[in-house]
Steps between C-alpha positions, in 0.01 A plus 500: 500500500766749571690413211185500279455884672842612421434407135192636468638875643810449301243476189312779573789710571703376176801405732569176640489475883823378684323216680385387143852511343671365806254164516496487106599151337793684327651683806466141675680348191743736485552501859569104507744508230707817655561329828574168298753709334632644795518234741700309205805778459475531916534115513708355211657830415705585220869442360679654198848349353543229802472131529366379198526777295858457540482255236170600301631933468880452341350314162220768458758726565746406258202504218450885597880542515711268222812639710371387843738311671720387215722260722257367702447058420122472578412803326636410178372113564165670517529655093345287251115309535528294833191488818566884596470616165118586476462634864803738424369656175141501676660736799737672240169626275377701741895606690567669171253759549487540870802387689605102581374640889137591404459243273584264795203636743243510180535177400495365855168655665337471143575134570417490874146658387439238220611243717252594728226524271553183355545345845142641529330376134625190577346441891166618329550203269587274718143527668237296427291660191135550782716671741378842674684813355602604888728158444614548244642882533625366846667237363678773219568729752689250742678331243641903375609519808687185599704530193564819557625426881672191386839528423798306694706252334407246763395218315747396284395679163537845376272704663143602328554824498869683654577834600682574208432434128611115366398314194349221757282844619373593134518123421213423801319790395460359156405187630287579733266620189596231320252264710281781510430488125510119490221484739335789303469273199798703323696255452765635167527812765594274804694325307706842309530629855678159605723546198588862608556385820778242414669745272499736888605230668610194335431259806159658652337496162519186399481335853206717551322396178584101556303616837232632344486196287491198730272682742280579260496149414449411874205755522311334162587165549302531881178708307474249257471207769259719703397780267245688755807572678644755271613864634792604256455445119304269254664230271834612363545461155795293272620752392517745794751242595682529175579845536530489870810244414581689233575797733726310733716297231599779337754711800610081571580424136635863416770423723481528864511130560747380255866572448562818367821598211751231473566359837454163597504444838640135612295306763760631778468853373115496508503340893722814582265739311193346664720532853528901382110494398330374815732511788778765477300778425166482605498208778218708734268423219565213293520201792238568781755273703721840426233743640653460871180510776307861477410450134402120526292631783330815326440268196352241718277778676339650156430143389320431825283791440435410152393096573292677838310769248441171189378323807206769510503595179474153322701371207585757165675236272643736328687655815552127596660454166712787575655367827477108396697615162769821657622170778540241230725794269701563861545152576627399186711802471656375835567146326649653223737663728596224653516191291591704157209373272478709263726818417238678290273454812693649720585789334078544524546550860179309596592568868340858497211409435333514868385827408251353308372331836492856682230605273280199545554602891423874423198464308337207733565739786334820331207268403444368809571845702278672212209242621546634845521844377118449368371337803195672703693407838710754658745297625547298168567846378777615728662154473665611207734718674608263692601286195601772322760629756644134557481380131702832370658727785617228766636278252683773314652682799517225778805359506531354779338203519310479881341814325436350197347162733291761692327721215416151340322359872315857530346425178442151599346572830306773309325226241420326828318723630354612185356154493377464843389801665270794416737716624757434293509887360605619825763222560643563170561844554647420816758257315521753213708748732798270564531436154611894457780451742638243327694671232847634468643716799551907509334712229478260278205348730296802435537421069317193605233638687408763208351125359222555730384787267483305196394123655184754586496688174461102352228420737303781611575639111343217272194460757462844456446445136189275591399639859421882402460542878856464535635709263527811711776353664765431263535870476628522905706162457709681232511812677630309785742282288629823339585653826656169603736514205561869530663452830705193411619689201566850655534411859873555639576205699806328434373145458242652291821641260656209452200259457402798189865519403499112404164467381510806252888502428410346180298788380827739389475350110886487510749195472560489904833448613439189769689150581804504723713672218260778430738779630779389209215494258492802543830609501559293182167667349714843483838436540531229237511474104174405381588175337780382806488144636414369824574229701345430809309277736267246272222561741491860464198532235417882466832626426491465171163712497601810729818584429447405104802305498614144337589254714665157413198271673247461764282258641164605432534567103610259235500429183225339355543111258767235578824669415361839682425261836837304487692852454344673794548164693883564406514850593370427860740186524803782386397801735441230787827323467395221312379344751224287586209634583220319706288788499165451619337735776821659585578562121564873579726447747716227390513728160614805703744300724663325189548851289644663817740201527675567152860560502691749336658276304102349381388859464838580246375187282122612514622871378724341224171281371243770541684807478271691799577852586445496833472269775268516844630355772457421878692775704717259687663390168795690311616497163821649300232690293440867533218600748233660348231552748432330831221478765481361870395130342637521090829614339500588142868378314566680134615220285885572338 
């Protein structure tokens, strides 16, 4: 009635009333998606020219620059059509006319809001075809916002969506729509998109279309046994399939999988290449017996949640398909790297492919938490924060695991009594406080509470959409939220400072100067010739990036096909002494502690072979060589 007043004045007066604007669907839409937004850069933050990008920026570079870093191995490996080469002319397009920086932060939140989006078409498809709109915009919403949250790299695969741009990030994206259009019936478009995708990303694409495939499979092989239970798609056609196949053979035959220019590896030199593959440089996420305890633990908790919300939700086939088909890929992957089956398949990298399983366990929980979302009871309602603030915030900043046990039991304890008692509302909110307490210490503790704003943006937001009583107060919730994030951002409290300082650092578009040898990156950045030589530690990875300086080798980047492996595995073996290398967990520090073992004599030979400029070493050893530049940890020698 009031609203229905305000409208009618606002008529009759030719303006629009505040209380009628503020309670509109569009403010409310608008409203959700700005503190989606938000609470995404406050949580998973943002990171320019680190990490990653350390590998992904020097090839885009050097298309933008033909005289960018001459000297420097994996730069020059990276000329010529190989797996980086469509993601760096895709970023280039768009560098050329506004800067490599900008190009960076488009690309990524245009692909954080698609992601989202899609995240969203697809939850809505997911649903049976009879059920109620409020369930189905729930279920979008939720899903939006769990990818959005989601972003650790705790489960052994590259992470759905990182805080800085990747061709696995623009890879998902693509995907992600890929299934979209398949269950839309357009199946050439799913299937182009799957195509585009392995030409981004040479492993996701085609390990995410094989996906697509055998769950699809799954899902109409189950609906034509029991055909009244269909919720996803009708009968898929021959050729849908054809094309579909089509679109993964082609990135696999074009290359990626075989053995590229004239090499041919023996049976010893592919073992050692398959070593370099899965175990020296990524072992955290190839072997899950590699993960060490916190992420077999995190993984194991988002499962749980996932089999507890299918529990309640009942069987999707098609998500089933999705986690039956992403553990069969990882297992086998595994195999390969043990037993050596097949070269071809491990150069696939199978093993990654438990990201496919973390979407099954998304989308079953925004299903099943969209379902609550529409219920008439109160407490169903509000259980959803509860989930929501166990299922994304504890398991993303708990990391200690009594925490970790604790958030988990609160929820527990909270289904109990959601079960059992009519006063559950009340006994949930009573558990709900504990759960904000339970996040990282100091300032940063006060980022996690500004998730209050938009867990209640989510909840009291969408039922606003349906409950027009409500709608008057998702106007105060925001004001309330804004003034909450006003004083975290402008307050002047020194845990406050540093908890901005590292969540925002990565919003100066500018190649950082980070890592343990940041201070002679950027000594070398001005005192240096542009096209000098450096050697250093193997594990420093950003060097190369900030100071814009070749370096002989490092860890992170290699070349790409057989010879490219087996001379980056030679280049490590020469910086580290040639000598063996168990690697592992501890791969950064037995790297370190064999490079700062080197002789004088070794480093002579390595300068004679490589011809480096410069050399950066630890501060307690001394060469004949002139000193250039020195720090309380690094020395800087001038090669004669």
């Amino acid at each position: 009635m009031l609203n229905d007043f305000y409208t009618a004045r606002a008529l009759h007066s030719g303006r629009t009333a505040p209380s009628a604007r503020f309670s509109s669907d569009v403010f409310i839409w608008v409203n959700i998606a700005l503190w989606l937004a938000i609470a995404a850069i406050i949580f998973r933050g943002y990171s320019f020219g680190t990490g990653d990008q350390g590998e992904q920026l020097p090839p885009v570079l050097r298309l933008l620059d033909p005289n960018y870093l001459t000297r420097d191995w994996f730069v020059n490996s990276t000329q010529g059509f190989g797996p980086r080469t469509f993601y760096s002319h895709f970023v280039a397009l768009p560098a050329q006319l506004i800067g490599i920086e900008a190009a960076f932060v488009l690309i990524h939140f245009i692909c954080w809001g698609l992601f989202a989006w899609g995240a969203g078409r697809l939850a809505q498809r997911l649903l049976a075809k009879d059920e109620e709109n409020p369930t189905r915009f729930f279920a979008a919403a939720l899903a939006a916002w769990m990818f959005f949250a989601w972003g650790k790299r705790v489960t052994g695969a590259n992470s759905w969506m990182s805080s800085s741009l990747t061709p696995a990030e623009i890879a998902n994206m693509i995907g992600i729509w890929a299934i979209v259009f398949w269950l839309e019936g357009r199946r050439f478009a799913a299937s182009l998109l799957v195509l585009v995708a392995g030409g981004i990303h040479p492993l996701i694409g085609p390990l995410g279309g094989m996906t697509l495939a055998f769950a699809s499979w799954w899902s109409e092989r189950g609906v034509a046994a029991r055909p009244e239970t269909d919720t996803t798609s009708e009968r898929i056609p021959l050729t849908a399939w054809l094309v579909l196949g089509a679109s993964i053979l082609i990135p696999l035959i074009a290359g990626y999988l075989g053995d590229r220019g004239t090499t041919i590896l023996t049976p010893e030199q592919k073992q050692q290449a398959i070593y370099i593959l899965a175990f020296e440089r990524h072992p955290w996420h190839y072997v899950p017996w590699e993960w060490g305890g916190n992420p077999w633990i995190v993984w194991g908790g988002l499962i749980g949640l996932g089999l507890w919300a299918r529990r309640e939700t009942g069987t999707i086939r098609l998500l089933d398909g999705f986690a039956l088909v992403s553990l069969g890929f990882s297992l086998l992957g595994w195999v390969s790297i043990l037993c050596h089956p097949l070269w071809p398949l491990v150069k696939l990298q199978p093993f990654r492919m438990t990201i496919w399983l973390e979407l099954a366990t998304f989308f079953y929980l925004a299903i099943f938490l969209g379902r609550r979302l529409a219920s008439t009871d109160i407490a169903q309602r509000f259980s959803v924060a509860i989930w929501l603030w166990v299922a994304i915030f504890a398991l993303q900043n708990v990391t200690s695991t009594p925490r970790l046990i604790l958030s988990v039991a609160l929820l527990v304890v909270a289904e109990i009594a959601l079960k059992r008692t009519k006063a559950a509302f009340w006994i949930q909110l009573a558990l709900l406080l504990p759960l904000l307490f339970l996040g990282k210490g100091g300032g940063a503790r006060l980022f996690l509470w500004l998730y209050a704003v938009p867990v209640a943006t989510i909840i009291g937001g969408v039922w606003a959409l349906h409950q027009p009583r409500l709608r008057t107060l998702v106007a105060p919730i925001s004001l309330v939220g804004t003034a909450l994030l006003a004083f975290v951002i402008l307050a002047p409290i020194s845990k406050l400072r540093g908890a901005r300082g590292k969540i925002f650092s990565g919003f100066n578009y500018s190649q950082p100067f980070v890592g343990p040898e940041s201070d002679v990156a950027r000594w070398a950045k001005t005192n240096t010739p542009p096209n000098s030589l450096f050697l250093l530690t193997p594990t420093e990875g950003d060097f190369r990036l900030s100071a814009g300086r070749a370096i002989v080798v490092n860890f992170k980047t290699f070349a790409w096909g057989d010879q490219g492996l087996l001379d980056w595995r030679q280049k490590i073996s020469d910086v580290t002494g040639n000598v063996p290398l168990t690697l592992g967990n501890n791969f950064n520090i037995e790297l370190d502690d064999k490079y700062k073992a080197l002789s004088a004599g070794q480093i002579v030979s390595l300068q004679r072979k490589y011809k480096f400029d410069y050399i950066v070493v630890d501060t307690k050893k001394s060469l004949d060589w002139p000193l250039a530049f020195s720090t309380k940890s690094w020395k800087v020698y001038k090669a004669p």
